[in-house]
Every structure is written in structure tokens, then in C-alpha cells.
N, C-alpha and C positions, 0 to 999 in steps of 0.2 A: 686658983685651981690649976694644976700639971695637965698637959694635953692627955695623959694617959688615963687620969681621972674622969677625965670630960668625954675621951671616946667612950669608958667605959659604961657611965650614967647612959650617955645619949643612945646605945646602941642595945640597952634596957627598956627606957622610952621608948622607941624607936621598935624594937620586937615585943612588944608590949601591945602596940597599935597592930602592928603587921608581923606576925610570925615569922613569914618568911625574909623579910628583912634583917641583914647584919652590917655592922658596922665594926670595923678595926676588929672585927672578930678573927680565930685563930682560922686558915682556910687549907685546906687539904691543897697541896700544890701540885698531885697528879690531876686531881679534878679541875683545878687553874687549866692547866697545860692543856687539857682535854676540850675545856670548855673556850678556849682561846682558837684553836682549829675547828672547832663546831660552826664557831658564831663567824668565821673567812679571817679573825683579827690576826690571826699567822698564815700566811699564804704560801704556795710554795718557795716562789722568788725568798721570802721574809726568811723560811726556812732554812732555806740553803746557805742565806750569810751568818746563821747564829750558829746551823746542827755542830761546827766542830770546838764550838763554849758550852756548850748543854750543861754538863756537868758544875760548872763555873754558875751560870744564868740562874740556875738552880739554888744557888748557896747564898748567889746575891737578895734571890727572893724571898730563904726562908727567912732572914734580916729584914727586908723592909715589910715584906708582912705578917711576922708572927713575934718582932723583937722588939721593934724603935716605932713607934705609934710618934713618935717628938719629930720622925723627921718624914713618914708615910704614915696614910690615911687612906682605905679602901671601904668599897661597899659593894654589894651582893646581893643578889636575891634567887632566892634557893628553895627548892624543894623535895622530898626526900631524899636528900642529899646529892643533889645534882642544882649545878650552877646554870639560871639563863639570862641573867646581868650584872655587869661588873663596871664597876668605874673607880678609879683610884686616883692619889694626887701625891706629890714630894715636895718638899722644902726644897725648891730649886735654887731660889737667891734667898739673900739677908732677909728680906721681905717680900719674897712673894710665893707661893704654892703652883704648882704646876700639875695641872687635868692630863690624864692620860687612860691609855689602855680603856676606853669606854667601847662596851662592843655588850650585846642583846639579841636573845633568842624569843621567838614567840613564846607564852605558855598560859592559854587558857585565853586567848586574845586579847590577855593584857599587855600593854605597851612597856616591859620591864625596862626598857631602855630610859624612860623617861620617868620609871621609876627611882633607880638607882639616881638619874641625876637630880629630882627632886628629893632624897635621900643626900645627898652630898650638900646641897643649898639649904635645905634646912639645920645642915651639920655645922655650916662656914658661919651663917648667918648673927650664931652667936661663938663662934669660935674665935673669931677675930676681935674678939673682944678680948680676949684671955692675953697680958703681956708674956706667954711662957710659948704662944703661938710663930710669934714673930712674923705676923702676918697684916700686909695692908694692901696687896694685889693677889691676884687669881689668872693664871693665864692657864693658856694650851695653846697648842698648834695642829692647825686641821688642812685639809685639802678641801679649797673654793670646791668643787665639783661635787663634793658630799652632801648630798641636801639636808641630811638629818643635820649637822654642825655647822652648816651654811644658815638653816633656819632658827637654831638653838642660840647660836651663840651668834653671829653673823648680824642677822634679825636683831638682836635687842641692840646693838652697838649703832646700829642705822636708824631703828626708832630713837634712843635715846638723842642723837648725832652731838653728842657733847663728849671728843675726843678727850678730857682731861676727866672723865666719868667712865667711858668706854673705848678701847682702841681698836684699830685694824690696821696692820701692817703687812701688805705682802711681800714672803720671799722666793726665792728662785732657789731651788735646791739640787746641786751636782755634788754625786760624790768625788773623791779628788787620791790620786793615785800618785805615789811618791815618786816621781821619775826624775827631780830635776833639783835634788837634796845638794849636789856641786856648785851649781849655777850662783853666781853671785849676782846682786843689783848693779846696774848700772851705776856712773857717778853721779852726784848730787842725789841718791836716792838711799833713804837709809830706813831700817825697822827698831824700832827699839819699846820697851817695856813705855807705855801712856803715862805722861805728866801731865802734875793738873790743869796745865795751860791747854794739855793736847784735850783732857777731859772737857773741859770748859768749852773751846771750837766743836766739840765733836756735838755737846750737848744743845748747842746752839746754833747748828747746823741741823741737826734732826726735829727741833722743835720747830721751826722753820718749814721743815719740807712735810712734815709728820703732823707735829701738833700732841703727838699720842704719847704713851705712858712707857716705853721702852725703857726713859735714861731713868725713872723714878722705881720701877721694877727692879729693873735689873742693878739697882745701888752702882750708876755709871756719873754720880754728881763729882764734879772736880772738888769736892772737899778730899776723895781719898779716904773714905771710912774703911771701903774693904768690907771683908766678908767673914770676920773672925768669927763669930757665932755657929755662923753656918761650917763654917770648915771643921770647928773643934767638936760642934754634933756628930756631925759624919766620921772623925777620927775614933771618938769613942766609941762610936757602934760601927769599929771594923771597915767602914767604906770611905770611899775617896770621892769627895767633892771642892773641884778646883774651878778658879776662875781666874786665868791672865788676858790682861787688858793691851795689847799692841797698838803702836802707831805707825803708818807707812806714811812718808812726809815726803817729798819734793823742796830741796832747798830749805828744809825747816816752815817747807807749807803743809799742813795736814792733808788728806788724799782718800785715807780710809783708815777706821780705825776696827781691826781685827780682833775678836771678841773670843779667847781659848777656853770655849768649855771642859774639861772633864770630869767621868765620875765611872765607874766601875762597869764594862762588857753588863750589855743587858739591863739595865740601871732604864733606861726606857728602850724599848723594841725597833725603834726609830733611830736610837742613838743620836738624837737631837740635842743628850745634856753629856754628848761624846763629840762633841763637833767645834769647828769654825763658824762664828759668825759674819761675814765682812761688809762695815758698815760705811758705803762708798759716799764722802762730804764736798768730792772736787773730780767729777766723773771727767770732765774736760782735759785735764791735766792726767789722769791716770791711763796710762798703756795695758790693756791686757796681759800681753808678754811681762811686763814689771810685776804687777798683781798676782802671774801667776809663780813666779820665781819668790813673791815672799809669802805665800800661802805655804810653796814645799817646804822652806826652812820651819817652818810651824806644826808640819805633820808627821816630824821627829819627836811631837809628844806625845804622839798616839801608838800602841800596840795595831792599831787596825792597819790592814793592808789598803784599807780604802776611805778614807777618812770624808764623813759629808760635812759640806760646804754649804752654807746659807749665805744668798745675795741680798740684799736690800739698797738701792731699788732694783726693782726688776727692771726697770726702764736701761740699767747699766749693761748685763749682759745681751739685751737683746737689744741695743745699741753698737757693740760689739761683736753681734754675731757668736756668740760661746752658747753653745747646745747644752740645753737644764733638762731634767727628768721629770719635774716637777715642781710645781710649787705649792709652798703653803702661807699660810693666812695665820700670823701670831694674833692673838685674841687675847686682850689685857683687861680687866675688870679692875677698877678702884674699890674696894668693900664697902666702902661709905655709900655705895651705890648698890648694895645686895636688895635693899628692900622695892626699891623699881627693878632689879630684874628680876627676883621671884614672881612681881606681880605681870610682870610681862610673860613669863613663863606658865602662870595660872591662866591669863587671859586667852594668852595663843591656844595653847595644848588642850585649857579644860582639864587641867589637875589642880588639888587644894594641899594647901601646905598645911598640916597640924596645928 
């Protein structure tokens, strides 16, 4: 069965039980827009770096939620035609799906917020079973400070504490301003496209310090599969999803390896699948001033005037001294392990899954 099939049955099922439940269903994007400033999930800060794409943000959206169900996945709960929870998810890598845009309004003092996401888990549960999926991990990225997605998703990753079942990775997140696009490296310091020898040190460096699901998510195994699948998805349905793999080395020692997300203005509100990841393997050996000289060569492949920047470890920048805005908590699910977190999600919350 086609992903398109399958949201369709399921979101049948699924309002069948509960009326006001929808799934991958067709959604009014004013009412999006409306219900996204209701619920604080656009703030004003949020607002002011997207208002002069509006028209753009828009066209991206009526695509992933009203065209390509293969590469987005949303859910809703609704009542005479007003939205009071929403949570969605993308085909972010070869294999994994990526939770976003999860934001809940009261209505009738039901907890919609924990509807929609028991809605979503009951959707993965058996989605990932489908090969047309291309699905074996489940992430997001939330703000530690958030109780609701500190307990949701946080909570099962510590009860379970089996990093190759469930991860947590924190990063430090500054946005980065192109000022220093001249500046060359130093000698003995070079950046160039990731070989799989560099693959290979990076991946074994992280497991190392980590243990967690990053390099298996994010298809970063020195075989060099790449991410055909996912790019020629995204090509056909009109949108851009890229991913280039950098090495910053020292005399041909590895140092960090810098992770180029792209995909289309507004593609997530966070622009987190618009950004740099910099994943630091040799903190001792790496200068700030160096790190930050090959970041700007790397922000000429962004349209954005401000391109964010993800650290991991956090232990690096603030070893260094380099002021972060925040940070966030990447949350990695293995699927083989859905049926212990539904049940930890029944257990906590006191909701039952169908």
C-alpha cells in the first residue's frame, strides 16, 4: 500500500471513532495561519523573520499539506470548522520523519494537544511498516524548558534509558550572519565535501560521546548511500530538500563535521531543516575564530540573511565563551520501539490508543 492510501483508510478510521479528528486531510490554510497565532506557535519575534516570505510560506504549505501526503503527514482536531490542535511531520532524511509545528488550544477541557499526538502514534505505529514509507526513525527538536515536550518525549527517552531505542542530544542554537564570506583558513586548515574515512571518524566519535541515533537517522554511515530517494521526492513535488556533508580537518585530523541542511523558506518555522549542523569530534584542537571562518563559507548556500547554526556539544561553545539564544533537545525514536512508547504515553497521560 502507497503512503497516500494509507493516510486515506486511516483518517477514515480515525473520524469514524472521533469526528473531529483529521488526518492528511485537505486543511484550509487561512485557518492554519489563524490557528498557529491563537495557540503563541507564531510569536511576534517568529513573525517578523518570515512576514517579508508570506506569500512564498504559503505556496510551500499548500504542497506539503494539500499535495504530497509521500513526503508530509498532519493532524488536526477540529470543530465547526475551527482548528484547536495540530501536529504534523516531513520526510526529513532517507529514513527518518521529523515532528513539528505541534501547538493546542483548550476546547471543552479536553487536552487536544495530546490528542493530535496520540493521533500521529497511532498513525506511525503501523506506517512504518509500509516499504513506500521509507521510514525507521521519528525525530523532533523541542526546547528542554518546555514541560509539555520535556514530559512527552523527554520522559520516555529517560524511562526507556536505552540510547540505541531512544535518544537525546542537546544542541546550542545561534543564528549566524554572513560577515566574514573573504576570510580564508588558516594553513594546515581545510573544509572540503565528507569522505568516508571522514564519515567513518565522525561516526565513531559520536557514538562514543553520544551512544544515540543521530548517524543512523540522519543516513551519516560512511557507506555514502546518500539520500536519492528523498531528494527525487522533493524534486517531483516542486520542493528542495538537500543535504551536504562537510569536513573541517587540521592537518587531515577531523575537527568537526558540518552538516548543510536545505529545503524551501518556511519548510519548518524554526528553519532547522534550513540550517547548519556543526558536529564538534576534536573540541581541543578546534579555535573558534577557525570554526567560525568555515561556517561563513557555508552560508553562501543560503538565501537567508541569518542562517541558524546548531552546536553539539554544547559543552563546546560554552567552553569557548560564544553566546547561544538557545537551545534544543533533538529527540530520536527507533520505530521498533513505538509499541513501548505508546504504552508509556497511555500510562503517563491516561489516554488509550484504539
Amino acid at each position: 500500500m502507497g503512503v497516500s492510501a494509507y493516510s486515506r483508510l486511516t483518517h477514515l478510521l480515525s473520524n469514524a471513532l472521533d469526528p473531529h479528528a483529521s488526518i492528511s486531510n485537505d486543511v484550509d490554510m487561512d485557518d492554519l495561519w489563524e490557528f498557529f497565532f491563537q495557540a503563541g506557535f507564531i510569536y511576534p519575534k517568529k513573525y517578523g523573520l518570515i512576514q517579508g516570505q508570506r506569500e512564498t510560506f504559503k505556496e510551500t504549505y499548500v504542497k506539503l499539506y494539500q499535495e504530497h501526503p509521500e513526503i508530509a503527514s498532519h493532524f488536526t482536531y477540529q470543530k465547526n470548522g475551527r482548528i484547536y490542535s495540530h501536529i504534523s511531520m516531513v520526510r526529513a532524511y532517507e529514513r527518518a520523519w521529523m515532528v513539528h509545528h505541534h501547538a493546542g488550544l483548550p476546547m471543552d477541557k479536553r487536552r487536544t494537544g495530546l490528542t493530535v499526538l496520540r493521533q500521529m502514534m497511532h498513525y506511525l505505529n503501523d506506517m512504518h511498516r509500509l516499504p513506500s514509507a521509507h521510514m525507521d526513525y521519528v525525530m523532533c527538536y523541542y526546547r528542554p524548558e518546555n514541560k509539555f515536550p520535556e514530559r512527552v518525549f523527554g520522559g520516555f527517552a529517560a524511562a526507556l534509558n536505552e540510547p540505541r531505542g531512544c535518544s537525546l542530544d542537546l544542541f546550542a542554537y545561534r543564528p549566524y550572519t554572513r560577515l566574514s564570506l573573504g576570510s580564508n583558513l588558516p594553513d594546515g586548515w581545510s573544509l572540503a565535501e565528507a569522505s568516508k574515512m571522514d564519515l567513518w571518524e565522525f561516526a565513531r566519535s559520536y557514538r562514543h560521546s553520544s551512544g544515540g541515533l543521530l548517524v543512523d537517522a540522519f543516513s551519516l554511515g560512511s557507506e555514502g548511500k546518500g539520500h536519492p530517494t528523498l531528494e527525487r521526492a522533493y524534486t517531483q513535488a516542486g520542493l528542495i530538500r538537500e543535504l551536504k556533508l562537510y569536513s573541517l580537518c587540521w592537518r587531515e585530523k577531523l575537527c568537526a563535521l558540518l552538516i548543510v541542511n536545505r529545503s524551501n523558506l518556511g519548510f519548518n518555522l524554526s528553519e532547522l531543516l534550513n540550517s547548519i549542523s556543526v558536529i564538534v569530534t576534536n573540541a581541543e584542537d578546534l579555535p573558534w575564530n577557525v570554526l567560525s571562518v568555515a561556517i561563513a563559507h557555508l552560508t553562501s548556500e543560503y538565501p537567508l540573511p541569518r542562517v541558524p547554526v546548531l552546536f553539539y556539544p554544547t559543552s563546546y561553545v560554552e567552553s569557548h565563551g560564544i553566546p547561544s539564544e538557545k537551545n534544543y533537545q533533538l529527540w530520536i525514536l527507533n520505530v521498533q520501539y513505538g509499541n513501548e512508547y505508546m504504552d508509556y504515553v497511555q500510562e503517563k497521560f491516561r489516554i488509550a490508543f484504539p
